[in-house]
matplotlib code that plots the C-alpha trace (Angstrom):
import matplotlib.pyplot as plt

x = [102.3, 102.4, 100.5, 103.7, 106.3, 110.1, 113.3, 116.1, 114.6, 115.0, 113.9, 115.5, 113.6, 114.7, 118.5, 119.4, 122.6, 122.8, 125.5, 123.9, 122.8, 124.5, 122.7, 125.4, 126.1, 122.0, 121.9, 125.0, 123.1, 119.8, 121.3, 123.7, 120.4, 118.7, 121.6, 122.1, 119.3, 115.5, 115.0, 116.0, 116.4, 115.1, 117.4, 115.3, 115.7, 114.6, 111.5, 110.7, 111.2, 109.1, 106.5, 106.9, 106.6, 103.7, 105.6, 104.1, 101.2, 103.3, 106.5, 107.2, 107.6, 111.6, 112.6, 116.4, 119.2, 119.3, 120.5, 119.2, 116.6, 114.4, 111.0, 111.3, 109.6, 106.1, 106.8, 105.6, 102.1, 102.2, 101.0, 98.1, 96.7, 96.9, 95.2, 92.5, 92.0, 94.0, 95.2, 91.6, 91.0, 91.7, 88.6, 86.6, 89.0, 89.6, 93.9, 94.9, 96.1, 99.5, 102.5, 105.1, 102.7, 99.3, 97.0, 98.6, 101.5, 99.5, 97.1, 100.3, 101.9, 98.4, 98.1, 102.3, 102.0, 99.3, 101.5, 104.1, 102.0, 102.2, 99.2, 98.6, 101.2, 102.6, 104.5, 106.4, 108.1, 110.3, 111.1, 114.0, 111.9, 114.3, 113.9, 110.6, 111.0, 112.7, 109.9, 107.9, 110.2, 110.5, 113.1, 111.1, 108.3, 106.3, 106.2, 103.9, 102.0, 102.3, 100.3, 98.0, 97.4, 97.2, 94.6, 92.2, 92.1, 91.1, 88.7, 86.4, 85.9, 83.7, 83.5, 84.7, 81.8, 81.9, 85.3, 83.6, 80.9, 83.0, 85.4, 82.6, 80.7, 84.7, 85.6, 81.5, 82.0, 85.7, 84.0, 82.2, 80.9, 80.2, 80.1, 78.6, 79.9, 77.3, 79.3, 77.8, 79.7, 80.8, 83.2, 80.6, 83.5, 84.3, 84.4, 85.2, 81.7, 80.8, 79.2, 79.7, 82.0, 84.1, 83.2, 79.9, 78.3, 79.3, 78.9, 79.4, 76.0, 73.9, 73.4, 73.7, 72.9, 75.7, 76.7, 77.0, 80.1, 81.6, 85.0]
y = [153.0, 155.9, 153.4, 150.9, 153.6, 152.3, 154.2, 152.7, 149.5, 148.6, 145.6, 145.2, 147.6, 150.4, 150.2, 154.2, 155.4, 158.1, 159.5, 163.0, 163.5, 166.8, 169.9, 170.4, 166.8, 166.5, 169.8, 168.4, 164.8, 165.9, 168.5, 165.9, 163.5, 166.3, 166.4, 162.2, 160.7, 161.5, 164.7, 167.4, 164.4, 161.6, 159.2, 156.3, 155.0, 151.6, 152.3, 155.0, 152.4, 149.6, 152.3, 153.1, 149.7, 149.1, 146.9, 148.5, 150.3, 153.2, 153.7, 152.4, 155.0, 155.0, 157.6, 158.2, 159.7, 163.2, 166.2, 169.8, 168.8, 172.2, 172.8, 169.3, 171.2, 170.2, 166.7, 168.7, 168.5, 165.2, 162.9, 165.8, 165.1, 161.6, 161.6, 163.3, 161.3, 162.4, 159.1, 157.5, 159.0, 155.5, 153.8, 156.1, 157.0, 154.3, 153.8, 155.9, 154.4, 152.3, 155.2, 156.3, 158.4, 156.7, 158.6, 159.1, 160.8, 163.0, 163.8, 164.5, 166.7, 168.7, 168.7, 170.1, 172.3, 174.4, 174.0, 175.8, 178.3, 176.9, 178.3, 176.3, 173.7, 176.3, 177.8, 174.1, 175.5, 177.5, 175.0, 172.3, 169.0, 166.5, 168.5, 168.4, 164.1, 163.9, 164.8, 162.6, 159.5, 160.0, 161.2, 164.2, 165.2, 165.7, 168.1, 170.3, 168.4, 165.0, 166.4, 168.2, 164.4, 162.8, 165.7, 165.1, 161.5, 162.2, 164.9, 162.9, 160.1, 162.8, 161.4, 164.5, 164.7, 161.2, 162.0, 164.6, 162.5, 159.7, 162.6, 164.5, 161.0, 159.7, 162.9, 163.1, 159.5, 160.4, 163.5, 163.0, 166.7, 168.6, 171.9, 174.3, 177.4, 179.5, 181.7, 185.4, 187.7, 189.6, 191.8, 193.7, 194.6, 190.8, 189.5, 190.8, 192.0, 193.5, 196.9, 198.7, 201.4, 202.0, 204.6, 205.3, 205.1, 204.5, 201.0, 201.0, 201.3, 199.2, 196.3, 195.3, 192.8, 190.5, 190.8, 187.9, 185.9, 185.9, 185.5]
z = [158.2, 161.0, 163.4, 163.0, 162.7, 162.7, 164.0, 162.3, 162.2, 158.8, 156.1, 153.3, 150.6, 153.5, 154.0, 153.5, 155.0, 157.9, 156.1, 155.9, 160.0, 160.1, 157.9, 155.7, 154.9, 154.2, 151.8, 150.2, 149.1, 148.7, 146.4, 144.5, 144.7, 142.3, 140.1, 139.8, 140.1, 140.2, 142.3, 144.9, 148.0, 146.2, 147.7, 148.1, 145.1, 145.6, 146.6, 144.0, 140.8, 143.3, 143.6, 139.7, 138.6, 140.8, 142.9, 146.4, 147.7, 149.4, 150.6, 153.9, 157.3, 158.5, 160.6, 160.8, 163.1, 161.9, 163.9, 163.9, 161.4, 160.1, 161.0, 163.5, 166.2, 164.4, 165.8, 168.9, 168.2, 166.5, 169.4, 170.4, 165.9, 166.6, 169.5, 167.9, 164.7, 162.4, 160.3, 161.3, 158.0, 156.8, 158.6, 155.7, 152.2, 150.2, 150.1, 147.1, 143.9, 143.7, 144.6, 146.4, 148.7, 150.6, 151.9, 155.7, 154.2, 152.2, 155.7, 157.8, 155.0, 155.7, 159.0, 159.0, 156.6, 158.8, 161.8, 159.5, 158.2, 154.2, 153.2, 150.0, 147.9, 145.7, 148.7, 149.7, 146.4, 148.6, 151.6, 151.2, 150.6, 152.0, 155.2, 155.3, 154.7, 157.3, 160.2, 158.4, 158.4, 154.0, 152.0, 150.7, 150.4, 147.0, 144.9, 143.9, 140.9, 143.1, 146.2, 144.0, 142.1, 145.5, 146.7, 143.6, 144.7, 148.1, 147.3, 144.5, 147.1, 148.2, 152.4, 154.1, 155.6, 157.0, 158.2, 160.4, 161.7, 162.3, 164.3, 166.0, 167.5, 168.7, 170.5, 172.1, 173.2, 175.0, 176.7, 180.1, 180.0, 177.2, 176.8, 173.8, 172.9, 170.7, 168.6, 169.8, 167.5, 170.3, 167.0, 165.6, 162.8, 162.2, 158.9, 154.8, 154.1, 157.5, 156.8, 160.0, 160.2, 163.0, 165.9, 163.6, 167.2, 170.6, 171.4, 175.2, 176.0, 173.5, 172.5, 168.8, 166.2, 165.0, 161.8, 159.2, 160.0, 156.6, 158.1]

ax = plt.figure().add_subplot(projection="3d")
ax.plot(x, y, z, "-o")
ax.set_aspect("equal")
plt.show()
């Protein structure tokens, strides 16, 4: 998967044309791809009766030749998440059941979607899905009721809190000095339930207790 990813390197259940590197030519067959076939983009179609039939575990990684792709900034931070773990989510989830999308598509479709400030998977409702693919080496991404499928797998396996372990002990083994910040509440106004008012006193000269962090 991501750890083996290919750049036009291609086996046979992958051979998808680069006919639509330019933005135009993409909107124009992801658009025509909702209207003939299976979806908005859906253009591997191969690969989504395989994945249908059972016939794969997930969809292989290919990333294309596509210019002025949207939103391909995010590939940015990509090495800086890896780095830090991200798909080592793997080493602790069990793979998710037989589909078109495993569980390291489903982690980086996270992990973008707070780089692009989508706040929840209603809201990938209004961005183009094939564009979206594309930073991710797919043809689209899913849709709403897929991710939200693929999320209620991942959440009943219940180990998020291994994940974090497993996180925390990797990045305190990489670090020769540590250092802990204790959270001081230095805003005395921080928070939705804080109950101070503002300029009830003048804080300058005293000292105060935090507040609960409720933020």
């Amino acid at each position: 998967m991501y750890s083996d990813w290919e750049i036009k390197k291609k086996d046979p259940l992958t051979q998808h044309t680069d006919c639509s590197s330019q933005p135009d030519k993409r909107s124009e067959a992801d658009a025509q791809a909702g209207e003939e076939s299976l979806g908005v983009a859906a253009s591997w179609l191969t690969e989504r009766m395989m994945a249908a039939t059972g016939g794969m575990q997930e969809v292989p990684t290919v990333f294309g030749h596509h210019q002025s792709v949207e939103h391909a900034a995010v590939l940015l931070a990509l090495p800086g998440l890896l780095s830090q773990g991200l798909l080592q989510a793997r080493q602790i989830y069990q793979p998710l059941p037989k589909g078109y999308y495993g569980l390291e598509h489903i982690l980086l479709l996270l992990a973008n979607m707070a780089l692009l400030r989508i706040y929840n998977p209603e809201q990938l409702k209004t961005c183009k899905p094939g564009e979206l693919g594309k930073i991710m080496g797919l043809d689209r991404v899913p849709e709403v009721k897929c991710l939200r499928e693929k999320l209620s797998h991942i959440v009943l396996q219940n180990k998020a809190e291994a994940f974090e372990r497993h996180l925390s002990k990797q990045w305190i083994e990489q670090q020769a000095c540590l250092y802990f910040y204790i959270d001081g509440h230095v805003r005395i106004y921080h928070g939705h339930q804080a109950t101070y008012k503002k300029n009830l006193y003048p804080v300058k000269n005293y000292v105060w207790p935090a507040p609960q962090n409720t933020g």
